[in-house]
C-alpha atoms as a printed R data frame, in Angstrom:
   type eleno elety resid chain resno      x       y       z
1  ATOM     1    CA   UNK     A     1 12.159   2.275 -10.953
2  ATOM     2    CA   UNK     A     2 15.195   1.910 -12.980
3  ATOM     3    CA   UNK     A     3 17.255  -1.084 -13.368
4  ATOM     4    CA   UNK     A     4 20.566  -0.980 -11.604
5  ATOM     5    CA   UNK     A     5 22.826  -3.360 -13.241
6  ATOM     6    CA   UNK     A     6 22.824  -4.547 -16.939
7  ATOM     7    CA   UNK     A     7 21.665  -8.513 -15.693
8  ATOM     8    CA   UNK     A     8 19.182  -6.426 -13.679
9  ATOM     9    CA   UNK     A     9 15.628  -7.974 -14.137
10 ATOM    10    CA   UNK     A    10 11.765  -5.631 -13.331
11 ATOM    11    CA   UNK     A    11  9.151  -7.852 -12.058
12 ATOM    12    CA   UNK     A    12  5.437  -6.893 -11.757
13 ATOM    13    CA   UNK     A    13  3.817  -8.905  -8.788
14 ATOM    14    CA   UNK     A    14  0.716  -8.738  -6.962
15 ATOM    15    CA   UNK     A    15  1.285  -4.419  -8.032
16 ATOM    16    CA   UNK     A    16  4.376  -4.314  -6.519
17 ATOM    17    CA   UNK     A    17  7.225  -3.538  -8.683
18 ATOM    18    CA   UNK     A    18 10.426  -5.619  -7.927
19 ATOM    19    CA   UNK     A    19 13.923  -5.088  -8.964
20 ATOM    20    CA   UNK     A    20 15.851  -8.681  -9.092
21 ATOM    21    CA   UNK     A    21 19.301  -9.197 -10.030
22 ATOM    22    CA   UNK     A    22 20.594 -12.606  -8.943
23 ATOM    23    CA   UNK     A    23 24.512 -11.810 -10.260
24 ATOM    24    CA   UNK     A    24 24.692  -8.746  -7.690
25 ATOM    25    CA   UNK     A    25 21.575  -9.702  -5.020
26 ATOM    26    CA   UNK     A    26 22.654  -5.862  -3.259
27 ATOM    27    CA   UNK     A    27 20.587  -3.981  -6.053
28 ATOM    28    CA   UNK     A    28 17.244  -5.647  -4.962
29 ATOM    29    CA   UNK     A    29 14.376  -3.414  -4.689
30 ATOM    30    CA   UNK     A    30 10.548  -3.086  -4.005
31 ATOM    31    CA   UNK     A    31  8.357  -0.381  -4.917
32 ATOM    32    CA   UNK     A    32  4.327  -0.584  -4.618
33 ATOM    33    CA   UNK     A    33  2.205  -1.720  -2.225
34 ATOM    34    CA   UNK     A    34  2.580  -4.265   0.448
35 ATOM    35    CA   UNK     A    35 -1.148  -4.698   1.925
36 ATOM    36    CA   UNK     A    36 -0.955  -8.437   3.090
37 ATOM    37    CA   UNK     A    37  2.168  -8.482   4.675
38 ATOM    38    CA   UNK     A    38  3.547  -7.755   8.307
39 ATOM    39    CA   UNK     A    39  5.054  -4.313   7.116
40 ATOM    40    CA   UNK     A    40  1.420  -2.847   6.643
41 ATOM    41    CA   UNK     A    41 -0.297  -4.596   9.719
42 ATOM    42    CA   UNK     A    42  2.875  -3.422  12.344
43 ATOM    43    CA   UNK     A    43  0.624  -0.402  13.611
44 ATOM    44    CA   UNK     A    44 -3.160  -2.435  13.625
45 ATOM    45    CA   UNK     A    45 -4.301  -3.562  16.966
């Protein structure tokens, strides 16, 4: 992942790799895995 803007700010949680910028909040990203959350249990019955 590269950082977007210069106030731009990586973040390492939980092995997902974040991409925070508070002064422009449109260059958020995510990039990893996301076991725990409702994205990975939407096709588990």
């Amino acid at each position: 992942m590269k950082r977007r803007h210069e106030d731009s700010q990586v973040v390492k949680r939980n092995g997902t790799l974040y991409v925070i910028c508070k002064t422009n909040p449109k260059f958020k990203a995510r990039q990893g895995t996301t076991r725990g959350t409702k994205l990975s249990k939407k096709g588990i019955k």
